[in-house]
C-alpha positions as CSV (number, residue, x, y, z in Angstrom):
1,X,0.0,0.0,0.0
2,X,1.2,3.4,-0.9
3,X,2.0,6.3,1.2
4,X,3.1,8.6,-0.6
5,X,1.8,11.2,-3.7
6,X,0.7,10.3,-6.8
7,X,3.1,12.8,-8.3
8,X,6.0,11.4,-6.6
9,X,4.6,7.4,-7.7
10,X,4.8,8.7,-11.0
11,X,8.4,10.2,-11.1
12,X,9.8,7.4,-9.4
13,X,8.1,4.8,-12.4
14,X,9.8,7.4,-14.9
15,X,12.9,6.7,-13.8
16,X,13.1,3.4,-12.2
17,X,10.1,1.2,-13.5
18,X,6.9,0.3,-11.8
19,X,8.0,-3.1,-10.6
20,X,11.0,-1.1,-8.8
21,X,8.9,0.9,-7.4
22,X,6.6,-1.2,-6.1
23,X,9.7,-3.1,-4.4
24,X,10.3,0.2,-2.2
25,X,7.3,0.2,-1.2
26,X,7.0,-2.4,0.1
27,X,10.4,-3.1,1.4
28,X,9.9,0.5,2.8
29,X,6.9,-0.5,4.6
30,X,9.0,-3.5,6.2
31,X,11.3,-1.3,7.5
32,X,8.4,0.7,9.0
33,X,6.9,-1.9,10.8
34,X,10.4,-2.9,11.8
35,X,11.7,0.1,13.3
36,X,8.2,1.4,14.7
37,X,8.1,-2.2,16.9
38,X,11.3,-0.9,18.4
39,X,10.2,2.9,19.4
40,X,8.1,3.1,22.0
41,X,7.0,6.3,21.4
42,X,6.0,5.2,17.6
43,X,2.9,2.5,17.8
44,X,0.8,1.4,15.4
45,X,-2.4,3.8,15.3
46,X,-0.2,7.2,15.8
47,X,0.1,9.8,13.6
48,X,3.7,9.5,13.9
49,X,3.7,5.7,12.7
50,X,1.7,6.7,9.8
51,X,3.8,9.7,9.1
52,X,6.9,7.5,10.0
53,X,6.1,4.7,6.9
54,X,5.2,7.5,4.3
55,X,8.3,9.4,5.0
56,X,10.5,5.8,4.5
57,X,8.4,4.7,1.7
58,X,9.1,8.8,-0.1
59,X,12.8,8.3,1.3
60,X,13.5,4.6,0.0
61,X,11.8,5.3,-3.2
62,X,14.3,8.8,-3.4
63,X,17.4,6.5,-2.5
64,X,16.0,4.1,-5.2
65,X,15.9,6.7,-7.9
66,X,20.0,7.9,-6.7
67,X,21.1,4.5,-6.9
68,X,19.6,4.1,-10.6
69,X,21.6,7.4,-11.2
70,X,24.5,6.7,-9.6
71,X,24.7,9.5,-7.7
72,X,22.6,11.9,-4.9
73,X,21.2,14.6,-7.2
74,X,19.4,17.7,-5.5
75,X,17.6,17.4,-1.8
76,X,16.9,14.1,-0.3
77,X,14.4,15.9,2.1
78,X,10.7,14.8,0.8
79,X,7.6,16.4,1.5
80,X,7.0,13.3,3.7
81,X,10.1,13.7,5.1
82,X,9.2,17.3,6.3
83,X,5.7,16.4,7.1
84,X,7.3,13.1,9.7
85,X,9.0,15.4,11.5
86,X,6.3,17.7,12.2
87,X,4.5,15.2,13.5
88,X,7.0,13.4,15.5
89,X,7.8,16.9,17.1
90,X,4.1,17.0,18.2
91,X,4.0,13.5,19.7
92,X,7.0,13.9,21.2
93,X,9.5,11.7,19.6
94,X,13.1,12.6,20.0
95,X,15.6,13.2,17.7
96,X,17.8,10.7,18.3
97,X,15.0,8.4,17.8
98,X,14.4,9.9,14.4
99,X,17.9,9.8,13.5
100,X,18.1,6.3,14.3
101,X,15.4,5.1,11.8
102,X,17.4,6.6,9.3
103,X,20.5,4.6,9.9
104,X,18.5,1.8,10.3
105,X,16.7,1.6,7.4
106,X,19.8,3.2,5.4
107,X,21.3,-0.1,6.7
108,X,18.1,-2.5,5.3
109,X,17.6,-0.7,2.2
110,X,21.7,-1.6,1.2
111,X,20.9,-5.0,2.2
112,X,18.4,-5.8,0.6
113,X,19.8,-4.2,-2.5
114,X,22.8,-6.2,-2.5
115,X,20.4,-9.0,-2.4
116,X,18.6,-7.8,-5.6
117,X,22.1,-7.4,-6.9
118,X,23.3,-10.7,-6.5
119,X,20.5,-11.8,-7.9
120,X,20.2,-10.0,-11.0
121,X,23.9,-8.4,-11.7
122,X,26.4,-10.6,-13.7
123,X,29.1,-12.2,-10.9
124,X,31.5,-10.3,-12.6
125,X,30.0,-6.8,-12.0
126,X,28.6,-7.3,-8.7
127,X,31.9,-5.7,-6.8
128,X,31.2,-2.6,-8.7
129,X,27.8,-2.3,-8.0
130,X,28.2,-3.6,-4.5
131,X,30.5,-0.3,-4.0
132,X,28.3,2.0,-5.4
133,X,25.3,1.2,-3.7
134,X,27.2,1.6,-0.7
135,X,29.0,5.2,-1.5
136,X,25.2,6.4,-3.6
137,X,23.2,5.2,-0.2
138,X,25.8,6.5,2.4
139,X,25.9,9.6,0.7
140,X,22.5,10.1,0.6
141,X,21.5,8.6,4.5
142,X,24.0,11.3,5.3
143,X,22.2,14.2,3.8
144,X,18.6,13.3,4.7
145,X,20.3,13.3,8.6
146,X,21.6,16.5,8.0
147,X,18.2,17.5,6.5
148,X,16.4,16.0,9.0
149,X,18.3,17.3,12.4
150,X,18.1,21.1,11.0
151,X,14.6,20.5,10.3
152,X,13.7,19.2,13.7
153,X,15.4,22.1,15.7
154,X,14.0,24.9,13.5
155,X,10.3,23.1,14.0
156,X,10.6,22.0,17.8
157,X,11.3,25.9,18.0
158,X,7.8,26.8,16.8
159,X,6.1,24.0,18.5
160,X,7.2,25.3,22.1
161,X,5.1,28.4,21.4
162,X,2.5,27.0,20.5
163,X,-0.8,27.0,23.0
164,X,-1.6,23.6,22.4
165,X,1.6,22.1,23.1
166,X,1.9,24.8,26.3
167,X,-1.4,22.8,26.9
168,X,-0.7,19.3,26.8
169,X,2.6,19.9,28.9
170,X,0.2,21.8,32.1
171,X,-1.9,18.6,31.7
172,X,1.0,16.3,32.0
173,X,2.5,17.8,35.2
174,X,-0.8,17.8,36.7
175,X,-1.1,14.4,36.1
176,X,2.1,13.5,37.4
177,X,1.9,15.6,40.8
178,X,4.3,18.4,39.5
179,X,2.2,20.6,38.9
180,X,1.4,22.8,42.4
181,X,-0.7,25.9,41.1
182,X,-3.9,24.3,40.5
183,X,-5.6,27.6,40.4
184,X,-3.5,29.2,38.2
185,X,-3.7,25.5,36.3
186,X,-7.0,25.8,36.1
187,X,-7.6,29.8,34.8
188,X,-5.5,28.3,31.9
189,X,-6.9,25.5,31.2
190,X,-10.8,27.2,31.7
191,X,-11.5,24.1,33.5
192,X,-11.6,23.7,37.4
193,X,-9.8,20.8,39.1
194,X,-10.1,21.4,42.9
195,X,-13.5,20.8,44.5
196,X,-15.3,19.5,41.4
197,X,-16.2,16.0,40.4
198,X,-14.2,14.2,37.1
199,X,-15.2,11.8,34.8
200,X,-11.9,11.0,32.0
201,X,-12.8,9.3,28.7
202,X,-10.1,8.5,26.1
203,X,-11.2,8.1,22.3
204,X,-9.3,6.8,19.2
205,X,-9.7,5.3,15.5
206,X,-9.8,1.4,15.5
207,X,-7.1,1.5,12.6
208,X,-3.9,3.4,11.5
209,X,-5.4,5.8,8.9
210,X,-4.7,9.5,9.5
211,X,-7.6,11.0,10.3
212,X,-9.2,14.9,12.0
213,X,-9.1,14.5,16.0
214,X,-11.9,16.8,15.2
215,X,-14.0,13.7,15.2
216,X,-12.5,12.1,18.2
217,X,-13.2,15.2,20.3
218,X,-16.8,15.3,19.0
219,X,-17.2,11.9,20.5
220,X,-15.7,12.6,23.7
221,X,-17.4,16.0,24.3
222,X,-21.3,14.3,22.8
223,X,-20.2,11.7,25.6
224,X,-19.3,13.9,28.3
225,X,-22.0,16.6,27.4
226,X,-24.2,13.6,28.0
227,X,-23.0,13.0,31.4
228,X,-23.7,16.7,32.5
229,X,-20.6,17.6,32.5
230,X,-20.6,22.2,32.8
231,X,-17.1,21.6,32.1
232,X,-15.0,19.8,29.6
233,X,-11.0,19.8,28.4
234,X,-10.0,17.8,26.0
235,X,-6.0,16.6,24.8
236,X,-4.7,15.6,21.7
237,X,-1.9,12.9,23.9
238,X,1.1,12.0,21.3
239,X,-0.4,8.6,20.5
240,X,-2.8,10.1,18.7
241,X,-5.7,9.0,21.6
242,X,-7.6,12.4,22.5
243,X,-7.9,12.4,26.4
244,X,-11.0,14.2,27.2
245,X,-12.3,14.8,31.1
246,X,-15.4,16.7,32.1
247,X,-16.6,18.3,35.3
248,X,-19.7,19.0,37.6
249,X,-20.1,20.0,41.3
250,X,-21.9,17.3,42.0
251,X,-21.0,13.7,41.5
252,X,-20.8,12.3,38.5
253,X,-22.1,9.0,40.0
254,X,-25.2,8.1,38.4
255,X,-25.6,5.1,35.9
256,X,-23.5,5.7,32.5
257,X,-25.1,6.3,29.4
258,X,-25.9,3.2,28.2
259,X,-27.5,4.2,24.9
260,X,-24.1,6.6,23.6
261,X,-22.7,4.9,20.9
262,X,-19.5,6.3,19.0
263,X,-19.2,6.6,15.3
264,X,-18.3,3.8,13.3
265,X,-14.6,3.3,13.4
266,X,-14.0,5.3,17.2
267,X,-13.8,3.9,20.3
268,X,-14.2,5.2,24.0
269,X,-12.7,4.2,27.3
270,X,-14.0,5.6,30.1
271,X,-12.6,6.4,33.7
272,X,-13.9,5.9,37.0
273,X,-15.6,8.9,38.4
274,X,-13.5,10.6,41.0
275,X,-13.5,13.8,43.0
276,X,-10.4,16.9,43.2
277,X,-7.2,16.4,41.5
278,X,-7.1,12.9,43.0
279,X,-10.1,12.0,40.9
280,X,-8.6,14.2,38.2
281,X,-5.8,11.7,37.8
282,X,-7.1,8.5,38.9
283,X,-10.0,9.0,36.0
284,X,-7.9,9.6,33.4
285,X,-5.7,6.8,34.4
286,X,-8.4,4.1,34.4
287,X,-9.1,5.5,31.0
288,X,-5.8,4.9,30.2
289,X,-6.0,1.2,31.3
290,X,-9.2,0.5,30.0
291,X,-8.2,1.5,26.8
292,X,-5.0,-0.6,26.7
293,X,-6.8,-3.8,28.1
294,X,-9.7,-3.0,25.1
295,X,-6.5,-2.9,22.9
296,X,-4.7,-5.7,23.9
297,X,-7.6,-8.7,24.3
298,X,-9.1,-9.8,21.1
299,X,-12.9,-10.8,22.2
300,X,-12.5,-7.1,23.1
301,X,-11.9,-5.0,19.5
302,X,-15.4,-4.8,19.0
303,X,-16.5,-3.0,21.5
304,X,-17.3,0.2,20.7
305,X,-16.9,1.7,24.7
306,X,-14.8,0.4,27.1
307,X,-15.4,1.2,30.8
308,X,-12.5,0.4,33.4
309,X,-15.5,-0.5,36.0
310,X,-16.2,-3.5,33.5
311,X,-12.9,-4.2,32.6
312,X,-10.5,-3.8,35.8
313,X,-11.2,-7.4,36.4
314,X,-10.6,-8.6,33.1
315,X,-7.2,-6.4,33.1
316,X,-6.0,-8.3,36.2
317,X,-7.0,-11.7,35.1
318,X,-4.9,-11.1,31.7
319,X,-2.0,-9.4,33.1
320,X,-0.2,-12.8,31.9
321,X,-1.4,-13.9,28.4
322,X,-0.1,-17.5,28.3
323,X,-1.0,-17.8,31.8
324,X,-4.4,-16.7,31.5
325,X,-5.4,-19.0,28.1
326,X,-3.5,-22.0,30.6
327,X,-6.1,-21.1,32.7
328,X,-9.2,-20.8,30.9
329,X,-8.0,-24.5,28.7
330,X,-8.1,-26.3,32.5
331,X,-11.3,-24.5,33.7
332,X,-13.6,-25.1,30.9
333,X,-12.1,-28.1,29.0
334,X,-13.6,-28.6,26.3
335,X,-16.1,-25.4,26.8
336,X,-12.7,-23.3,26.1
337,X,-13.1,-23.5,22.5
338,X,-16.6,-22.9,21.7
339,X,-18.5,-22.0,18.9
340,X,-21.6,-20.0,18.4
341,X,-23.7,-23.3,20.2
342,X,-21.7,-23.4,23.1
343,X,-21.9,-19.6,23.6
344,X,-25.1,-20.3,24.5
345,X,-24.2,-22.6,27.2
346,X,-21.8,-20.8,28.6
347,X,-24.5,-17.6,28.8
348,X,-26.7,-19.9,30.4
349,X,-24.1,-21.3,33.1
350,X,-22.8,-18.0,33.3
351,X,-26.0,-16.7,34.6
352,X,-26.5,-19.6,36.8
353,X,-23.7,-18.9,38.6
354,X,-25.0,-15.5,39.3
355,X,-28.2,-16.6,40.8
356,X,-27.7,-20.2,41.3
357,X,-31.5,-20.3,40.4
358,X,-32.8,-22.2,37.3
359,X,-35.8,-20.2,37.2
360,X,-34.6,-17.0,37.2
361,X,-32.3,-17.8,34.3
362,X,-35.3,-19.0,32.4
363,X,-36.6,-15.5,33.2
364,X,-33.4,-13.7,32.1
365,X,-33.1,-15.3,29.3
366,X,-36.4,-15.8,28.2
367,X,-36.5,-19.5,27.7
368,X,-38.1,-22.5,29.3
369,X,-36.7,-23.9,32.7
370,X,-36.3,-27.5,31.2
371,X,-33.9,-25.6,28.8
372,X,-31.9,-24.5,31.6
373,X,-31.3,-27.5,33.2
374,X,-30.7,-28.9,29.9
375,X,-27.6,-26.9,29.2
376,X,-26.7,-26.8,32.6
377,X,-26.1,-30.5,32.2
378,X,-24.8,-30.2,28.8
379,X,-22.3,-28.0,30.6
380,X,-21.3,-30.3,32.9
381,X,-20.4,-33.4,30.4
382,X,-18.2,-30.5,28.7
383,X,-16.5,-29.1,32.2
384,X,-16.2,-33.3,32.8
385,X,-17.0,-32.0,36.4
386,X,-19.9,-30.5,38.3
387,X,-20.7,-27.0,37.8
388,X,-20.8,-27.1,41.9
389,X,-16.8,-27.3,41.6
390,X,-14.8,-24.5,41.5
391,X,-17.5,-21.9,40.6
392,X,-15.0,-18.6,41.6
393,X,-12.6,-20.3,39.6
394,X,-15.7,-21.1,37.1
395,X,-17.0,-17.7,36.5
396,X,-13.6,-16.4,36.1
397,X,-13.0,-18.5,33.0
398,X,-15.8,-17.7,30.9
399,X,-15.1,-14.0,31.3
400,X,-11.3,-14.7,30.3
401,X,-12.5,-16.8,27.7
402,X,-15.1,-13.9,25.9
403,X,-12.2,-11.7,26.4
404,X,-9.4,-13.8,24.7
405,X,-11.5,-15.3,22.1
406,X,-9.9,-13.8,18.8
407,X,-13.4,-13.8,16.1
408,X,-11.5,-13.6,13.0
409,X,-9.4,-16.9,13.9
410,X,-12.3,-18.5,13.8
């Protein structure tokens, strides 16, 4: 999949061929995912991952074209190039970070060269070219560094005085306790901390295209405004999640909106509501873990809101992946893989164990009692053990087991 412009697709198959163009693509796009796996500050989802693989797909696809010429003609600095470092500024990636994606993938892109080389060049011409691909792409890492580095001070420069990043950085220290002036926090911000009840939700795309936050703060604010919030704040956080909290002199304790439903393609996480800065931070933490728990557990991806009240549980039980599948494998037996049939078993032992009353599952699930004790039984010839055994251990499972269960393995 492209990245890049048109225009610049176009150039490069006018002077290298479509077929070697499509090669740096996609060797570019390896190297993305190669070198965004080892940034932490670079994830999949980010506007910096997806301005990370368009500025290596426009860079490898430059080196390309130098190598066919034999030589570094003119600026190595892209548009994507420019546009990468912009946004890495703005999520807070260092420069030395940036810097050493460029020597890494200067390093894959001569590899895998040489292997195309040795490939296609006659055994009797492959020194030469080995040398030149080294000096053309050496040559031409060094400049785009160069590039790159003068780029990044001149545009971190701007970024400091800008509001929004004067923003983020308030929010950050009070987050982290450094932050002492709440007052004067707060007359910044327009949004009161001390003495006022919080409710954090965190909202993001379920893919990696680049998209408006425009969108994702809609969804938080139609969530929050929904929740009464008089007061809302909302921060764009470098991972491209906007972090959202909102307000109200009275608690914000009452049942959650169960009807809100984001847009197709956002998510939401929501905090536990809590009270002064404590509650301040503790909300937008829980959002924080709700949403990596949401991100992280399979049986999970489709759910368009994730609350850390529903999930804390959940979080805890999965802490340890291979431990927790162990787990749910010698609680359920053969109940651990089920299919759409033994979903509704396990609903109907799941409810059981709530009420340990056959006829109130009936009731809840609107089907005849003889049907409960049917699948109870059922239940029991799959567990190879009554359903009397182990039932902490019991109820436990299933809700690993909905979590864990990956839909499109299936």
């Amino acid at each position: 999949m492209s990245w890049v412009s048109s225009r610049e697709l176009r150039e490069a198959v006018l002077e290298v061929g479509e077929e070697p163009m499509r090669w740096a693509l996609q060797v570019a796009g390896e190297f993305a995912d190669a070198v965004g796996g080892q940034m932490p500050d670079v994830g999949p989802g980010t506007p910096a991952f997806v301005s990370l693989r368009s500025g290596l797909q426009s860079s490898v696809l430059a080196m390309l074209i130098a190598v066919r010429l034999g030589a570094v003609h003119g600026d190595p600095m892209t548009e994507e190039s420019r546009d990468s470092v912009r946004v890495s500024i703005e999520a807070g990636v260092e420069l030395t970070t940036i810097l050493a994606a460029v020597r890494r993938s200067h390093a894959l892109v001569v590899e895998r060269l040489m292997q195309e080389c040795r490939a296609l060049a006659d055994p009797s011409e492959q020194s030469s070219q080995f040398a030149m691909i080294s000096e053309v792409c050496f040559e031409f890492a060094g400049h785009l560094a160069d590039g790159l580095t003068r780029l990044y001070v001149d545009e971190q420069m701007q970024w400091r005085d800008n509001p929004r990043a004067t923003r983020l950085a308030l929010v950050a220290r009070i987050l982290d306790g450094h932050e002492s002036d709440l007052a004067k926090a707060a007359a910044t911000l327009r949004y009161e901390i001390k003495y006022r009840h919080h409710i954090a939700v965190s909202v993001w795309y379920t893919d990696d295209q680049a998209k408006a936050d425009d969108q994702l703060e809609a969804e938080a604010l139609q969530f929050l405004r929904a929740h009464q919030a008089s007061q809302t704040l909302t921060t764009r956080q470098p991972d491209s999640t906007v972090l959202a909290w909102g307000n109200s002199r009275t608690p914000l304790t009452g049942p959650l909106t169960e009807g809100f439903r984001p847009v197709g393609g956002v998510r939401l996480a929501v905090g536990t509501p809590g009270r002064d800065v404590d509650g301040f931070r503790t909300s937008a933490n829980d959002a924080g873990a709700a949403q990596t728990i949401a991100k992280r557990l399979p049986g999970l991806h489709s759910v368009p809101m994730a609350r850390f009240s529903e999930l804390s549980l959940i979080g805890l039980l999965s802490s340890d992946l291979r431990q927790a599948r162990r787990f749910v494998e010698t609680e359920l037996g053969s109940l651990a893989d089920f299919d759409d049939h033994d979903e509704r078993t396990l609903e109907t032992l799941e409810a059981y164990l709530d009420s340990h009353s056959p006829q109130t599952v009936a009731q809840q699930l609107f089907i005849a009692r003889n049907t409960v004790t049917y699948r109870l039984r059922k239940a029991e010839e799959l567990l190879g053990r009554p359903i009397t055994e182990r039932q902490p251990q019991l109820r436990a499972a299933i809700l690993l087991a909905r979590a864990l269960r990956d839909e499109h393995a299936r």
